[in-house]
VOMI-606590 format. One line per 8 residues: for each residue z negated, y, x of N, C-alpha, C, O, CB. Coordinates in steps of 0.2 Angstrom, whole numbers, plus 5000, padded with zeros to 4 digits. Glycine has a CB too. Layout:
// residues N
Z/Y/X/Z/Y/X/Z/Y/X/Z/Y/X/Z/Y/X | ...
***
This chain:
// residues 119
4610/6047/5691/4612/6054/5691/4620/6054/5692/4622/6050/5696/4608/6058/5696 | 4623/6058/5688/4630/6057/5687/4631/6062/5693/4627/6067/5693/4634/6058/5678 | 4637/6061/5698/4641/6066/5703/4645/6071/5699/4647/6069/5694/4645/6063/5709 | 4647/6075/5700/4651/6082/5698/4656/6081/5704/4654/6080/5710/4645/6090/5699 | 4663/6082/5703/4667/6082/5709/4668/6089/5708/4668/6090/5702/4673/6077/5709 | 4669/6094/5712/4672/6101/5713/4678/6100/5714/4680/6096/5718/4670/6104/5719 | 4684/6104/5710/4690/6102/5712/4694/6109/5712/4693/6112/5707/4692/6095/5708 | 4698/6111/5717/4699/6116/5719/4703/6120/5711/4705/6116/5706/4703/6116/5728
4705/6128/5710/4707/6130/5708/4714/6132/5707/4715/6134/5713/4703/6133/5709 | 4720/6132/5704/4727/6133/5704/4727/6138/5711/4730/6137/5717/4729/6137/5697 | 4722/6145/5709/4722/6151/5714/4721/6149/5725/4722/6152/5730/4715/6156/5711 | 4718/6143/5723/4716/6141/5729/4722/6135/5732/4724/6135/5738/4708/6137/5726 | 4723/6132/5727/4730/6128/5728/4737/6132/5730/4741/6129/5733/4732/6125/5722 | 4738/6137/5727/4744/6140/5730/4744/6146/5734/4748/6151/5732/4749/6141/5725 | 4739/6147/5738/4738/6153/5742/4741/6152/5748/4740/6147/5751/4732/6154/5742 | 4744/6158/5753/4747/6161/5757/4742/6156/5762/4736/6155/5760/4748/6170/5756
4746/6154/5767/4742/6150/5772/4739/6156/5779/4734/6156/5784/4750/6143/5776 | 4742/6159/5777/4740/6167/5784/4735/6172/5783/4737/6176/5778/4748/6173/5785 | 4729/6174/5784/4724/6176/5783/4729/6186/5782/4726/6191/5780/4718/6173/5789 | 4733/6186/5784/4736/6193/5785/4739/6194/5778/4738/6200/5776/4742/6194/5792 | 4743/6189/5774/4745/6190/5769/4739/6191/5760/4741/6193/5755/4750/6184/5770 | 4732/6189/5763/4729/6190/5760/4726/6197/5759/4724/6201/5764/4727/6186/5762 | 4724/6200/5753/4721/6204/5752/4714/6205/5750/4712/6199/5749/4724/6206/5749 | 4710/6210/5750/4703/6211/5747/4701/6210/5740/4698/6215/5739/4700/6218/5748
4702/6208/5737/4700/6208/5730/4694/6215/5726/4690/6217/5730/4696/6201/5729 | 4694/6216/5721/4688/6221/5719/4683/6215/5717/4684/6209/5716/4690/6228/5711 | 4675/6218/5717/4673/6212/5716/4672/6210/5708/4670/6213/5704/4667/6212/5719 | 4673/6203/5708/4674/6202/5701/4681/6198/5698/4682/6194/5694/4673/6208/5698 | 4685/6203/5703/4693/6200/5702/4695/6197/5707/4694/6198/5713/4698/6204/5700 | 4700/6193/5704/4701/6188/5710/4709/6188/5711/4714/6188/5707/4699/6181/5708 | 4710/6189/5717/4716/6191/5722/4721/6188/5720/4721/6182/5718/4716/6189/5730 | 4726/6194/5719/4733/6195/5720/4739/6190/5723/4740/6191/5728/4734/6200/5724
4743/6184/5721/4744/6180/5727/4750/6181/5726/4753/6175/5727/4740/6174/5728 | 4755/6187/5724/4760/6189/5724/4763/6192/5729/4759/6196/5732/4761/6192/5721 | 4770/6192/5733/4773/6194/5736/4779/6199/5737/4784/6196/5740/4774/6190/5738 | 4780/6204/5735/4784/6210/5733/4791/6210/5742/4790/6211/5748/4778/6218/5732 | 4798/6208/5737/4803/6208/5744/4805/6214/5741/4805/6216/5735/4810/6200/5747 | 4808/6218/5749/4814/6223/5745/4821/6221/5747/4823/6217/5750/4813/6229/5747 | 4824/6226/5742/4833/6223/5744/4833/6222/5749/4834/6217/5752/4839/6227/5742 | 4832/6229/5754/4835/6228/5760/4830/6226/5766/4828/6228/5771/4839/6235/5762
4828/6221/5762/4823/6215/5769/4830/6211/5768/4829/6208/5773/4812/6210/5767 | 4834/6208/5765/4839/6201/5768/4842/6204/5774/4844/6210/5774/4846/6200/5762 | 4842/6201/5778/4847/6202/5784/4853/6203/5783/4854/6199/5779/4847/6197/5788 | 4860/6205/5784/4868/6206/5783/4868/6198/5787/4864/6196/5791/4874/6215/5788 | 4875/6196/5785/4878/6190/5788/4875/6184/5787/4870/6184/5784/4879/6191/5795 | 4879/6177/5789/4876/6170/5788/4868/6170/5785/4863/6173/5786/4876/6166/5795 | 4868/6165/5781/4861/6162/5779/4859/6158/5785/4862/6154/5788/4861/6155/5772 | 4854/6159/5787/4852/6154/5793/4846/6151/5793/4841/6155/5793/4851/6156/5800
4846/6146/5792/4839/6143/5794/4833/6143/5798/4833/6144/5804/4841/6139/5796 | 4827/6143/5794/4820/6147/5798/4818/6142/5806/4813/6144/5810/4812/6146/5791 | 4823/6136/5807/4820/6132/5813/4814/6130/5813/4811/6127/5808/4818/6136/5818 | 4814/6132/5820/4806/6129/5821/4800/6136/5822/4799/6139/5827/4805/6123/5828 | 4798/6136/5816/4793/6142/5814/4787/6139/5811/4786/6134/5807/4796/6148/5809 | 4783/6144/5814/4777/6141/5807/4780/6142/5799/4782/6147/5798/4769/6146/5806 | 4780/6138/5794/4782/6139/5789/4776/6141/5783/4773/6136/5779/4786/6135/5788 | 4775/6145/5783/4771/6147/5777/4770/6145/5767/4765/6146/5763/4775/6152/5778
4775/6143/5768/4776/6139/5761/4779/6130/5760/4781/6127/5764/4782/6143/5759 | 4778/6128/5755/4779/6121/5754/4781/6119/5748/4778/6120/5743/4774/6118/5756 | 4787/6116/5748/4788/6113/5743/4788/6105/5744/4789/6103/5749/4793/6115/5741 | 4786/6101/5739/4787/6094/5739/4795/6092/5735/4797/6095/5730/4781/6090/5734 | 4798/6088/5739/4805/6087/5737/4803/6076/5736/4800/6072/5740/4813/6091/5744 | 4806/6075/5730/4806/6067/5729/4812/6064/5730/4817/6066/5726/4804/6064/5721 | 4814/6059/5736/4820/6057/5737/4821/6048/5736/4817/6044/5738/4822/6060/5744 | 4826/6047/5733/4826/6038/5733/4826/6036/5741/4828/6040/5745/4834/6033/5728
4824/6031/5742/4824/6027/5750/4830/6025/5753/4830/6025/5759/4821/6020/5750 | 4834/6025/5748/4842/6028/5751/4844/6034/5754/4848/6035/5759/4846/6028/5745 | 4841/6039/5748/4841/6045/5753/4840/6046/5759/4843/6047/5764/4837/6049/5750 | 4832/6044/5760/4828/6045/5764/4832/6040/5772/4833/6042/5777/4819/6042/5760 | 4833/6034/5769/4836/6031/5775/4844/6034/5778/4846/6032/5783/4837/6025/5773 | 4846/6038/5773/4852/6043/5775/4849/6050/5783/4851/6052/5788/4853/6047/5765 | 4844/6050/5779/4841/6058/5783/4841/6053/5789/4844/6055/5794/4832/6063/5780 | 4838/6048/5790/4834/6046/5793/4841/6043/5800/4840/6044/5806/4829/6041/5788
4844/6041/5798/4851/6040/5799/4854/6046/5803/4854/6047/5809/4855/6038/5793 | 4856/6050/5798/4858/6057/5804/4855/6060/5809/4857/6061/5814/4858/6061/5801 | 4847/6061/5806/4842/6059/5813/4843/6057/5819/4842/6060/5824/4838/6056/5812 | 4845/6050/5817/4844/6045/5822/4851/6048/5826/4852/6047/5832/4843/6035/5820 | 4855/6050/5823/4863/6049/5825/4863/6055/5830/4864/6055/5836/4869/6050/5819 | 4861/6063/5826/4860/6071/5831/4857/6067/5836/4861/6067/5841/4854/6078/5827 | 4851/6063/5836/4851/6061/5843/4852/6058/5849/4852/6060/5855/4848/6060/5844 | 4855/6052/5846/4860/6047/5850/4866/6050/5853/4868/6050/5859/4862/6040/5845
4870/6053/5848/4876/6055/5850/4877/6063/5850/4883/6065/5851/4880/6051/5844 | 4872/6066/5850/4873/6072/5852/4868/6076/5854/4868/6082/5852/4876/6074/5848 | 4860/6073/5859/4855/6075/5859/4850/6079/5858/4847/6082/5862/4855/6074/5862 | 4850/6079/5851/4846/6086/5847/4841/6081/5843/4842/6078/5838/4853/6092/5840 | 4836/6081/5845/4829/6078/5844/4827/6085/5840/4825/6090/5843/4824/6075/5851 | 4827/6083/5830/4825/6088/5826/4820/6080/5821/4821/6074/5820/4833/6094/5823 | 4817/6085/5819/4812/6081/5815/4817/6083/5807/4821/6088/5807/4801/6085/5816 | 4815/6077/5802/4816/6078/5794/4816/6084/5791/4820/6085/5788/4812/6076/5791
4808/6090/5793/4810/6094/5789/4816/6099/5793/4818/6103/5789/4804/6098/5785 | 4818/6099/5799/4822/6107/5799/4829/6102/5799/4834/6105/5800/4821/6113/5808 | 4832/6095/5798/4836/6094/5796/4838/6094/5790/4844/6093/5789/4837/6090/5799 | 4835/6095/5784/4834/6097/5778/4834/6105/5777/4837/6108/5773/4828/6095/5776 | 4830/6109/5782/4830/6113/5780/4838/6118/5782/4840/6122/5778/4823/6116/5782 | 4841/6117/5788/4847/6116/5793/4853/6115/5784/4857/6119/5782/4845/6107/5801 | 4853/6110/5783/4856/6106/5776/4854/6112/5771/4858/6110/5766/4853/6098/5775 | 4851/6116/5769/4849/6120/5764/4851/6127/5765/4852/6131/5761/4842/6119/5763
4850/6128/5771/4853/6134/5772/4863/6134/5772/4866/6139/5770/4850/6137/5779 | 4866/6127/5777/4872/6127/5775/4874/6127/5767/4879/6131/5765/4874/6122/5777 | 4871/6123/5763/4872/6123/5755/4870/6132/5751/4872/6135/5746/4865/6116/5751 | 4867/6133/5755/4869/6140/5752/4871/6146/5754/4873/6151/5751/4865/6141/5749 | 4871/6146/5759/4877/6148/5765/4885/6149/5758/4889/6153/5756/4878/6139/5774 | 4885/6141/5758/4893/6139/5756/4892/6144/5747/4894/6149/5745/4895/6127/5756 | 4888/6141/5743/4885/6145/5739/4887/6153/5737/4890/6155/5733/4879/6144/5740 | 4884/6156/5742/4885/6162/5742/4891/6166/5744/4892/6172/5742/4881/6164/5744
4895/6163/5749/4902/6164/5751/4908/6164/5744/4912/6168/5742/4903/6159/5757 | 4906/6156/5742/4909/6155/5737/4911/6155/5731/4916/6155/5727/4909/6152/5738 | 4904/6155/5729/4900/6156/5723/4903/6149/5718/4899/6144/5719/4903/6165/5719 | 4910/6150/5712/4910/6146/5710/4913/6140/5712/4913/6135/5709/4911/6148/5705 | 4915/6141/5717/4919/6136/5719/4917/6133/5726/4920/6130/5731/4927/6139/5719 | 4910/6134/5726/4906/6131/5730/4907/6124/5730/4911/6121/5725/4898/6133/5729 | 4905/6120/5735/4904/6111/5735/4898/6110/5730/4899/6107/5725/4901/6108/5743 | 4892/6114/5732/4886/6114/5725/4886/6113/5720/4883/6109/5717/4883/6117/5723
4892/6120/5716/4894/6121/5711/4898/6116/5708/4897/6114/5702/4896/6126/5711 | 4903/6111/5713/4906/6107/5710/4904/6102/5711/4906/6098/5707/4912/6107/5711 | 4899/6100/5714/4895/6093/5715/4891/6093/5708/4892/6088/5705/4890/6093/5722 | 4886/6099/5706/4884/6098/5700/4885/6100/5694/4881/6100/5689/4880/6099/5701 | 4895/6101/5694/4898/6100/5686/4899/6095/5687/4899/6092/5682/4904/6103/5684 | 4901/6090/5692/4903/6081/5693/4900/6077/5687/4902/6073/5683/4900/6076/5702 | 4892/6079/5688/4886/6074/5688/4886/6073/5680/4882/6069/5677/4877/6077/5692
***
């Protein structure tokens, strides 16, 4: 007898991790898994970084082991030399909000902008 694997659904794969953000479905159809921002939800002033929060969303990012031994390096350094015991993702995420912090102040003459006409 041959097994059947079940294997989850796109809808099922990128769904909202918080039961609050979820809606009812009519029956038959299946839920909405859109998020509507308005303009004036941005906060005025600096980009900052979400910390340490539950984070709701996820991306996979692929780094060479060079990279990774870089992060890993700064890591080790915020702590040694300036005692701020932060894990990989909020020193990434810390690094993402400066890059576009600078981004948005600057626009074309960002570091970003000129780092990725270099390449």
């Amino acid at each position: 007898m041959a097994r059947r694997v079940s294997m989850p659904a796109a809808d099922d794969l990128f769904r909202p991790t918080s039961d609050a953000a979820a809606a009812e479905p009519a029956p038959g159809q299946r839920p909405r898994r859109v998020r509507a921002v308005a303009d004036d939800a941005e906060p005025a002033g600096p980009r900052k970084p979400s910390g340490r929060v539950r984070h709701d969303e996820k991306m996979t990012v692929y780094v060479t082991s060079d990279e990774l031994l870089d992060i890993e390096h700064a890591r080790l350094t915020l702590r040694r030399e300036h005692g701020l015991a932060v894990d990989r993702g909020r020193l990434v995420r810390e690094a993402l909000a400066l890059v576009l912090a600078d981004l948005e102040a600057q626009g074309a003459d960002s570091a970003l902008v000129r780092r990725l006409l270099d390449e």
